[in-house]
C-alpha positions as protocol buffer text, in pm:
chain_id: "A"
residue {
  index: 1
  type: UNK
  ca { x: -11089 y: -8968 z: -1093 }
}
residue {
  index: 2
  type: UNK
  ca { x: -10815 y: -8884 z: -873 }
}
residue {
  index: 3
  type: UNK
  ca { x: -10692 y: -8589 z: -1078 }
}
residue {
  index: 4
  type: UNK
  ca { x: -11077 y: -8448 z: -1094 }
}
residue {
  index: 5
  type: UNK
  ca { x: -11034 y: -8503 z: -651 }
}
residue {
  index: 6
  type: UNK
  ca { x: -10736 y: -8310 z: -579 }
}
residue {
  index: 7
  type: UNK
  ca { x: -10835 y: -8071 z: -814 }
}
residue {
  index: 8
  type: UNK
  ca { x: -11164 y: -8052 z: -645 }
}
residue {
  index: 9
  type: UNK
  ca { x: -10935 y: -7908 z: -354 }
}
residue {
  index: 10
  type: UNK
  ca { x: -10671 y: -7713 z: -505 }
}
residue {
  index: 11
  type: UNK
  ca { x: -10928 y: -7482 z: -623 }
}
residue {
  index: 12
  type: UNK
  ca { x: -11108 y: -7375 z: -384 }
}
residue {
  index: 13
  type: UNK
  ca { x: -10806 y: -7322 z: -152 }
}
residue {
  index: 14
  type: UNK
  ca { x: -10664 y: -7056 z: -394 }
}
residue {
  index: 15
  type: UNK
  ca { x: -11001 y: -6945 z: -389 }
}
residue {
  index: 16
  type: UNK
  ca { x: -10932 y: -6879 z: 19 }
}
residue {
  index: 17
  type: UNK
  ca { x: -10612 y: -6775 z: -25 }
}
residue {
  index: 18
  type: UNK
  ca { x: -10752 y: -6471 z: -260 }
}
residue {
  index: 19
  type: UNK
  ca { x: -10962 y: -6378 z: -19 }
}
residue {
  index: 20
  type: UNK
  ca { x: -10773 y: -6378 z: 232 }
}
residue {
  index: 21
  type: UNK
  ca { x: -10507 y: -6146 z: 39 }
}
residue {
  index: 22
  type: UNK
  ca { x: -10808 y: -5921 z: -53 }
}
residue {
  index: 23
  type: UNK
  ca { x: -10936 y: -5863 z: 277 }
}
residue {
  index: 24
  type: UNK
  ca { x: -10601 y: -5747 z: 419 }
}
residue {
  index: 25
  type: UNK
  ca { x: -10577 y: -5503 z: 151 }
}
residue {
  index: 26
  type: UNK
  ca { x: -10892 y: -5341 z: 273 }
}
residue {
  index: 27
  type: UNK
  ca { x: -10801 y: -5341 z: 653 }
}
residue {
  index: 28
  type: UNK
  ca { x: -10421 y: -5168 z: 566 }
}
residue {
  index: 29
  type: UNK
  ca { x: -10631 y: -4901 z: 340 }
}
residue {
  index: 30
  type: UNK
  ca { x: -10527 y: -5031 z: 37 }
}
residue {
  index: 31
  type: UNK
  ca { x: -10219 y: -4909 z: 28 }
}
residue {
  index: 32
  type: UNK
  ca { x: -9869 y: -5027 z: 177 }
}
residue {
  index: 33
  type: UNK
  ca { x: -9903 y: -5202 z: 480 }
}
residue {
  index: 34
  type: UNK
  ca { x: -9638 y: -5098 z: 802 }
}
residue {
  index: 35
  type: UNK
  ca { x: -9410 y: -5331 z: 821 }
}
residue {
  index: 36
  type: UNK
  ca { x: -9395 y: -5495 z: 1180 }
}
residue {
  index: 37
  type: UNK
  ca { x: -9044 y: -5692 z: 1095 }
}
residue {
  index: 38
  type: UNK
  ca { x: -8733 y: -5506 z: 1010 }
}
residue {
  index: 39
  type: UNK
  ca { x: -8486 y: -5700 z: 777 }
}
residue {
  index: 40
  type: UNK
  ca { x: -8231 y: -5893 z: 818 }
}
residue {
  index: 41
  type: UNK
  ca { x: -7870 y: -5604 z: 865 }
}
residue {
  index: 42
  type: UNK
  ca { x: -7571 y: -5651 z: 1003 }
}
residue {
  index: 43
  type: UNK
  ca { x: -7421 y: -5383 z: 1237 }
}
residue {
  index: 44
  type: UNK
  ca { x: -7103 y: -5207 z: 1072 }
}
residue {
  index: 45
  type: UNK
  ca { x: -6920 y: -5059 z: 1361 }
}
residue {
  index: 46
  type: UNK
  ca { x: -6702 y: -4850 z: 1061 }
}
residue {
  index: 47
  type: UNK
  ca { x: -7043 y: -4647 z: 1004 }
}
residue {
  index: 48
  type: UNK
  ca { x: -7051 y: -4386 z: 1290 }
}
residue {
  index: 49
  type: UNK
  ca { x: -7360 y: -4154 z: 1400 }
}
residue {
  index: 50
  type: UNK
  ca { x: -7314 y: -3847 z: 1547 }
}
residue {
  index: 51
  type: UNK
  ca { x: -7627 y: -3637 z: 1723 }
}
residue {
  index: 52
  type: UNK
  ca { x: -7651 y: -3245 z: 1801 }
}
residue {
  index: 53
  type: UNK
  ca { x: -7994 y: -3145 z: 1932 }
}
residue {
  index: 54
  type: UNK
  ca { x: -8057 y: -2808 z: 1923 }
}
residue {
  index: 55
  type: UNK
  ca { x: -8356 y: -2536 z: 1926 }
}
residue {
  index: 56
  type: UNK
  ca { x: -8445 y: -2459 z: 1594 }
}
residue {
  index: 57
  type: UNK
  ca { x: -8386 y: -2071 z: 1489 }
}
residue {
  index: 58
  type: UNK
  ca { x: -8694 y: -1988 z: 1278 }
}
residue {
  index: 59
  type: UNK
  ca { x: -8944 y: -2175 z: 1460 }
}
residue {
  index: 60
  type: UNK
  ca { x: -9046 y: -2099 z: 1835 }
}
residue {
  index: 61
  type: UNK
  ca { x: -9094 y: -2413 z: 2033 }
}
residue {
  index: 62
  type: UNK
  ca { x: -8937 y: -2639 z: 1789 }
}
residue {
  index: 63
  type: UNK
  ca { x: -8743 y: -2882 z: 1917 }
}
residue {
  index: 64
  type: UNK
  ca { x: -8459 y: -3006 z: 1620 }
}
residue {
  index: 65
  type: UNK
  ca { x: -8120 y: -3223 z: 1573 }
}
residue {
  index: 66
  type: UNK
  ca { x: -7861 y: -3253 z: 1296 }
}
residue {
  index: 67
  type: UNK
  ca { x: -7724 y: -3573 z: 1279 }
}
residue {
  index: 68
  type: UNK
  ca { x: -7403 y: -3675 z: 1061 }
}
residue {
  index: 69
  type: UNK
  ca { x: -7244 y: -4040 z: 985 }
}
residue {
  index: 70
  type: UNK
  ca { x: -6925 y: -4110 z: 825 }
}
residue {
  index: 71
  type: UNK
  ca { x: -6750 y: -4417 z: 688 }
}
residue {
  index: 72
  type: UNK
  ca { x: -6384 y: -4444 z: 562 }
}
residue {
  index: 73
  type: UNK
  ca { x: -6319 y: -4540 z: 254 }
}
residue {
  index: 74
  type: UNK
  ca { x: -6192 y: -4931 z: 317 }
}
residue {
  index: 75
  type: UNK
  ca { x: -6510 y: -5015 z: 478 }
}
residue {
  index: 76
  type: UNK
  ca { x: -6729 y: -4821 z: 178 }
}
residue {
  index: 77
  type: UNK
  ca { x: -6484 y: -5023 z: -96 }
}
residue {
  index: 78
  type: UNK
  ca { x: -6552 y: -5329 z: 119 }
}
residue {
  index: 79
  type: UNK
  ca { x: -6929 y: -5297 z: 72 }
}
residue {
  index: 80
  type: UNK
  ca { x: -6889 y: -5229 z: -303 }
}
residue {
  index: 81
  type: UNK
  ca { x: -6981 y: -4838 z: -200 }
}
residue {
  index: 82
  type: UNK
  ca { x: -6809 y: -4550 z: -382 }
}
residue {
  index: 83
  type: UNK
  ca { x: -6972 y: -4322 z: -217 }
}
residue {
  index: 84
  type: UNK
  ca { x: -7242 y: -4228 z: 45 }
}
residue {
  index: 85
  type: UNK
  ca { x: -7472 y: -4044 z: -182 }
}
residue {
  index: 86
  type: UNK
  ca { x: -7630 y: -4200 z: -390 }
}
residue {
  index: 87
  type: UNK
  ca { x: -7614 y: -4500 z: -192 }
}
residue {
  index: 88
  type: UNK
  ca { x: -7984 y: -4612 z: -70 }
}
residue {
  index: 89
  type: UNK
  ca { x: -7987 y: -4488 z: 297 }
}
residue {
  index: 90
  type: UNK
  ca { x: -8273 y: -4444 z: 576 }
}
residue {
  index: 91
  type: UNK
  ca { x: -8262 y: -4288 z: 896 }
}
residue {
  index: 92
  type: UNK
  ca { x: -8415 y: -4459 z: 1168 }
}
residue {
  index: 93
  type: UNK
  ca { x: -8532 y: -4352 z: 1484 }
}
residue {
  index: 94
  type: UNK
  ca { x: -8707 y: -4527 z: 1754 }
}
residue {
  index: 95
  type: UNK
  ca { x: -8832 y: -4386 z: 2189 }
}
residue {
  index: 96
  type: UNK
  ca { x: -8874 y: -4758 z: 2271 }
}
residue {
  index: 97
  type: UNK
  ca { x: -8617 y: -4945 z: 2459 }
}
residue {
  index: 98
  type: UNK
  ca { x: -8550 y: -5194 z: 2256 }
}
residue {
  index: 99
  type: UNK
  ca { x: -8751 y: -5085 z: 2022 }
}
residue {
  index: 100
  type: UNK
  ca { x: -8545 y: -5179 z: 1705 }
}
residue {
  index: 101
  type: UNK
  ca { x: -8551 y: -5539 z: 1752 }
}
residue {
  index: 102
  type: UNK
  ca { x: -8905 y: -5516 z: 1872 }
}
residue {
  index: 103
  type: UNK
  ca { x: -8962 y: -5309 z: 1505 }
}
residue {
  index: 104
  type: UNK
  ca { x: -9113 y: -4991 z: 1724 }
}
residue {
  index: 105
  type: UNK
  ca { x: -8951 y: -4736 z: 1525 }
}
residue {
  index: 106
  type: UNK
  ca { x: -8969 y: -4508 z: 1217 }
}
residue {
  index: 107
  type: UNK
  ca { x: -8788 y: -4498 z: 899 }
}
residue {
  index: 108
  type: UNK
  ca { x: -8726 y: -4211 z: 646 }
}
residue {
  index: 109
  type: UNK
  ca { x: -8566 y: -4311 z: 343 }
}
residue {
  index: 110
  type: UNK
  ca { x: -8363 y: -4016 z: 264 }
}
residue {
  index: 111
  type: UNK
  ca { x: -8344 y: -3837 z: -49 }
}
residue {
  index: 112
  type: UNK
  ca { x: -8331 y: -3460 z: -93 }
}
residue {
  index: 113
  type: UNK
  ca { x: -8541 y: -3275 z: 141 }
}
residue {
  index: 114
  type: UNK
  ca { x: -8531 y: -2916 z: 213 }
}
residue {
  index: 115
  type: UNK
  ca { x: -8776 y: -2694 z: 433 }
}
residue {
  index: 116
  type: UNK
  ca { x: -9012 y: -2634 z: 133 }
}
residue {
  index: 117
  type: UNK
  ca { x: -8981 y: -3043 z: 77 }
}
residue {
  index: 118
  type: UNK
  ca { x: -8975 y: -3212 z: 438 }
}
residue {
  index: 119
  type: UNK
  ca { x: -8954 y: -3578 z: 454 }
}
residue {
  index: 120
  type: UNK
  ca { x: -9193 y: -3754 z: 695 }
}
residue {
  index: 121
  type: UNK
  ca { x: -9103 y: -4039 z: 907 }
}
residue {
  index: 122
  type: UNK
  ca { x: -9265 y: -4353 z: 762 }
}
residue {
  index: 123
  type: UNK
  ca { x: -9436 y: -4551 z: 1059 }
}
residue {
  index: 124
  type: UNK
  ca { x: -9296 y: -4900 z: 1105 }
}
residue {
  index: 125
  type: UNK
  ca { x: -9531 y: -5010 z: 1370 }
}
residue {
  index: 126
  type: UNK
  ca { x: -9902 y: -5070 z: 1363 }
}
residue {
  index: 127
  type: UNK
  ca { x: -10035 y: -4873 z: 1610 }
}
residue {
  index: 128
  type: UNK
  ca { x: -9813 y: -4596 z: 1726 }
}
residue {
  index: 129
  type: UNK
  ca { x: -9975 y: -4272 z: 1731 }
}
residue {
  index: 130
  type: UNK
  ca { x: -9735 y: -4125 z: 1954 }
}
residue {
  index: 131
  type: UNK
  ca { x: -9617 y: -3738 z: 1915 }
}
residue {
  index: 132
  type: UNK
  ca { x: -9247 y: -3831 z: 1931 }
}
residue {
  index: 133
  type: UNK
  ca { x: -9264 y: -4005 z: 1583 }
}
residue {
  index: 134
  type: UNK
  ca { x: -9422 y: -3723 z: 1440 }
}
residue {
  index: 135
  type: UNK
  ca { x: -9097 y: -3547 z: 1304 }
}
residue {
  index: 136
  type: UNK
  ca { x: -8953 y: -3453 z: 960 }
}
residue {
  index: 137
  type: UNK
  ca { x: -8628 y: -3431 z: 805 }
}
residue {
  index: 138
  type: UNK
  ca { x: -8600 y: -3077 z: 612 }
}
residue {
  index: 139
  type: UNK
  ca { x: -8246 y: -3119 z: 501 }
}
residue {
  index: 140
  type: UNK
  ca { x: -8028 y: -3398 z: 417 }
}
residue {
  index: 141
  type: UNK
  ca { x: -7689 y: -3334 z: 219 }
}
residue {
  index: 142
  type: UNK
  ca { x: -7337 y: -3403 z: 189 }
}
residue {
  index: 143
  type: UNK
  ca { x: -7162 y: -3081 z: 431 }
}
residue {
  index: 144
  type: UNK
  ca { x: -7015 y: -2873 z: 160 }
}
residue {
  index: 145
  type: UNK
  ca { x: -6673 y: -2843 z: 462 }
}
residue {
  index: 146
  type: UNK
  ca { x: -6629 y: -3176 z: 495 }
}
residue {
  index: 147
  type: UNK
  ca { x: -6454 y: -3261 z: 811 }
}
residue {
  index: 148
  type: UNK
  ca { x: -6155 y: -3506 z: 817 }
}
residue {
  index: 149
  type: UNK
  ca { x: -6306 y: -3841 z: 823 }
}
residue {
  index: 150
  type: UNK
  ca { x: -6104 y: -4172 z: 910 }
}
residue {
  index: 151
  type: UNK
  ca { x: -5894 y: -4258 z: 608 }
}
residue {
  index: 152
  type: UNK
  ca { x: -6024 y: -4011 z: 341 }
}
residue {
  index: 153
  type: UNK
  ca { x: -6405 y: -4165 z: 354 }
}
residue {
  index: 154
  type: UNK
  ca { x: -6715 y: -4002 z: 308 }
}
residue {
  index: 155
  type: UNK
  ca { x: -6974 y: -3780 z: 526 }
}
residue {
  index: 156
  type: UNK
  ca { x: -7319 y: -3709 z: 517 }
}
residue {
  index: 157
  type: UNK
  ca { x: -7575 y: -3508 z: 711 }
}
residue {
  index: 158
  type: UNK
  ca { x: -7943 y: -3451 z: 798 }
}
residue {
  index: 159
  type: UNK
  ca { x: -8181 y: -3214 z: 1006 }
}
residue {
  index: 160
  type: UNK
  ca { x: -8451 y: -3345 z: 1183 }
}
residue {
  index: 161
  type: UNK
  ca { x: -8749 y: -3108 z: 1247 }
}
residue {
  index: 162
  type: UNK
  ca { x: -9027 y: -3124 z: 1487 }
}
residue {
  index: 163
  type: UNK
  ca { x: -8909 y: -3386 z: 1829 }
}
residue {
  index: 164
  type: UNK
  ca { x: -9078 y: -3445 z: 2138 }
}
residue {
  index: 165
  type: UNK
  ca { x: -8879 y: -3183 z: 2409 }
}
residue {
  index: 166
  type: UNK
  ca { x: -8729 y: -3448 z: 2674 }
}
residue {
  index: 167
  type: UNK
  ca { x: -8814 y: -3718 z: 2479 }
}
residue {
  index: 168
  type: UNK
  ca { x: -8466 y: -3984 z: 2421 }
}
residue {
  index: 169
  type: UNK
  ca { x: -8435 y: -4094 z: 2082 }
}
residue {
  index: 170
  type: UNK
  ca { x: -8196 y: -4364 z: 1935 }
}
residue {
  index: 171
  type: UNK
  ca { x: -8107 y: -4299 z: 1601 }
}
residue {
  index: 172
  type: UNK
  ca { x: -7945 y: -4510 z: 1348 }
}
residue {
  index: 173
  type: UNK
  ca { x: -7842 y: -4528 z: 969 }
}
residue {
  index: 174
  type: UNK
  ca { x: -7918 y: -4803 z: 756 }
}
residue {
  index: 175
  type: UNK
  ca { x: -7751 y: -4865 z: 403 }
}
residue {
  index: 176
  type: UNK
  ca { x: -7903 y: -5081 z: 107 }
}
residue {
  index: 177
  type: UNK
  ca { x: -7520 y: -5262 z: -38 }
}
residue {
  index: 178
  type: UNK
  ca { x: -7451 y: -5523 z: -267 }
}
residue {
  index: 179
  type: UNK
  ca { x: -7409 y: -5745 z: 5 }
}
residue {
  index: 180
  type: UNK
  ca { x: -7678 y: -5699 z: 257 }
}
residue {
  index: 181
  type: UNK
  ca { x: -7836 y: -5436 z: 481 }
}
residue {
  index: 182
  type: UNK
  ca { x: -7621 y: -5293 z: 705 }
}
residue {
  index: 183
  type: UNK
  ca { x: -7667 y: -5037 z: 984 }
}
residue {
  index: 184
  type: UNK
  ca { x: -7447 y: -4851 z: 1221 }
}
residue {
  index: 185
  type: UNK
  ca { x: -7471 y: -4845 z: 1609 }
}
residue {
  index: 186
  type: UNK
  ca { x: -7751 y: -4717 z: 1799 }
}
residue {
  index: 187
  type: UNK
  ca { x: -7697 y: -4346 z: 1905 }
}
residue {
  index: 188
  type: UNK
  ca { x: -7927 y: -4230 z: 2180 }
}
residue {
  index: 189
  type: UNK
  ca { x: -7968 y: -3856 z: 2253 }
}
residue {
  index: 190
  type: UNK
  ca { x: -8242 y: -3639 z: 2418 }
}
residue {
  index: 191
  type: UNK
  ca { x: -8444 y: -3371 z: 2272 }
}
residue {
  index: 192
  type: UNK
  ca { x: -8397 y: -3007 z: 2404 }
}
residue {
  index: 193
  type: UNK
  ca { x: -8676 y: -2809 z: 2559 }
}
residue {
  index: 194
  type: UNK
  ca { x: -8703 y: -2502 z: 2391 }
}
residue {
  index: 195
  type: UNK
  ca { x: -8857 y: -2226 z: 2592 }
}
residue {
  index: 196
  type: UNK
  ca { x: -9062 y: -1935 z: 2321 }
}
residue {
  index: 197
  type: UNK
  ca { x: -8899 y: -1621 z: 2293 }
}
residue {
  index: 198
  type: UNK
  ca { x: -9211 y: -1451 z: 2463 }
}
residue {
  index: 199
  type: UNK
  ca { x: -9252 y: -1076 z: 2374 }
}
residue {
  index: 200
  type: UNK
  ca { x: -9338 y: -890 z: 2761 }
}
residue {
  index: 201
  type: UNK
  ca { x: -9611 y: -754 z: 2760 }
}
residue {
  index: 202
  type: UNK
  ca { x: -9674 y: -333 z: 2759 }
}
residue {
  index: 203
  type: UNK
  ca { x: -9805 y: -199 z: 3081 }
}
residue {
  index: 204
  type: UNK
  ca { x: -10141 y: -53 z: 3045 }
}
residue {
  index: 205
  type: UNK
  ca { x: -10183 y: 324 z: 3020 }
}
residue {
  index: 206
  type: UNK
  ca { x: -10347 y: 456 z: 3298 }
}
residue {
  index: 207
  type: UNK
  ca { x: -10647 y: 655 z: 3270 }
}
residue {
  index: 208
  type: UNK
  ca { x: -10620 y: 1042 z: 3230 }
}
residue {
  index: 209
  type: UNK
  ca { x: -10770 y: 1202 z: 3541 }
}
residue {
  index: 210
  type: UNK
  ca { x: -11116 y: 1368 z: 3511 }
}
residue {
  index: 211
  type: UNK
  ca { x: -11137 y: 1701 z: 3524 }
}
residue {
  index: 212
  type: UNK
  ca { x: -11236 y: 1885 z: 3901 }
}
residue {
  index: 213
  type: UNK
  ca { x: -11656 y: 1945 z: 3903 }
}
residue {
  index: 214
  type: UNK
  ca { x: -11657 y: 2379 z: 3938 }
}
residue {
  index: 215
  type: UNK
  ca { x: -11870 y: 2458 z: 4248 }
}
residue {
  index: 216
  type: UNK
  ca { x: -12188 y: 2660 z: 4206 }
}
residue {
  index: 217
  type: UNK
  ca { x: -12166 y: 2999 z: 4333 }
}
């Protein structure tokens, strides 16, 4: 009797629980829901950002920034690294203060991206519909003149497309290891207004002057 009972309960609460799962399937779209928690990382001061806005130079308007992160080569041996590509990495970007412990941001797990194959920020938030989060990355590589880095380690890059003019951004990188997630210091830089190269326009020809009326005789 008492087995029958508690299965009498058990039941329908996995019942609940199904519906439950099924109806916040249907509210995210059915798809992958944003995620409104990051994961646990651990800041590796050894992984430095750098940030260059700049106006892009086929695109009127169009507000851009190359960013580049290094590490040297203890601190990618101490994460079981051997090198930076390859490695699982996301750029991360957030306009909120705060915002990465508060999980505003965006994430673009980056892979390689060109022009012809931009990579669009994933939204990490539920509701942000802002402008400044709608950017892209159209290049991400390993510079092919490698500047010295700190102890013979390794460099990456990546251009980011399409930023709110004036808007301050904090970027950061964050690396999938062996032993945990890490990420590098916040790096805050400002997007550049970029005025349109506007073509002047031609002054208007002036009418030719109408010929003089002949006076009757």
């Amino acid at each position: 009797m008492s087995r029958t009972f508690s299965s009498f309960f058990v039941f329908p609460s996995m019942v609940f629980l199904l519906v439950c799962s099924f109806a916040l399937s249907l509210e995210s779209g059915g798809g992958v829901s944003a995620q409104t928690t990051q994961p646990a990382s651990r800041v590796e001061a050894k992984l430095s950002v750098e940030v260059e806005p700049y106006c892009s130079e086929t695109k009127l308007r169009t507000s851009n920034a190359r960013i580049r992160w290094s590490m040297p080569k203890e601190t990618l041996e101490a994460h079981k690294l051997t090198a930076l590509v390859g490695a699982r990495q996301s750029l991360e970007a957030t306009v909120y203060r705060d915002g990465f412990e508060k999980g505003l941001l965006v994430s673009v797990p980056l892979a390689q991206a060109s022009p012809e194959r931009p990579l669009r920020a994933l939204v990490q938030e539920k509701e942000p519909k802002v402008r400044a989060f709608q950017f892209s990355v159209i290049g991400y590589e390993q510079p092919k003149e490698a500047r010295a880095v700190e102890g013979g380690g390794a460099e990456m890059s990546a251009v980011v497309e399409g930023l709110e003019p004036g808007v301050n951004y904090t970027w950061r990188i964050a690396i999938e290891t062996e032993s945990g997630r890490i990420v590098s210091e916040s790096t805050t830089s400002r997007a550049v207004v970029c005025p349109a190269d506007m073509v002047p326009d031609k002054p208007a020809a002036k009418p030719a002057p109408r010929p003089a009326a002949r006076r009757q005789p």
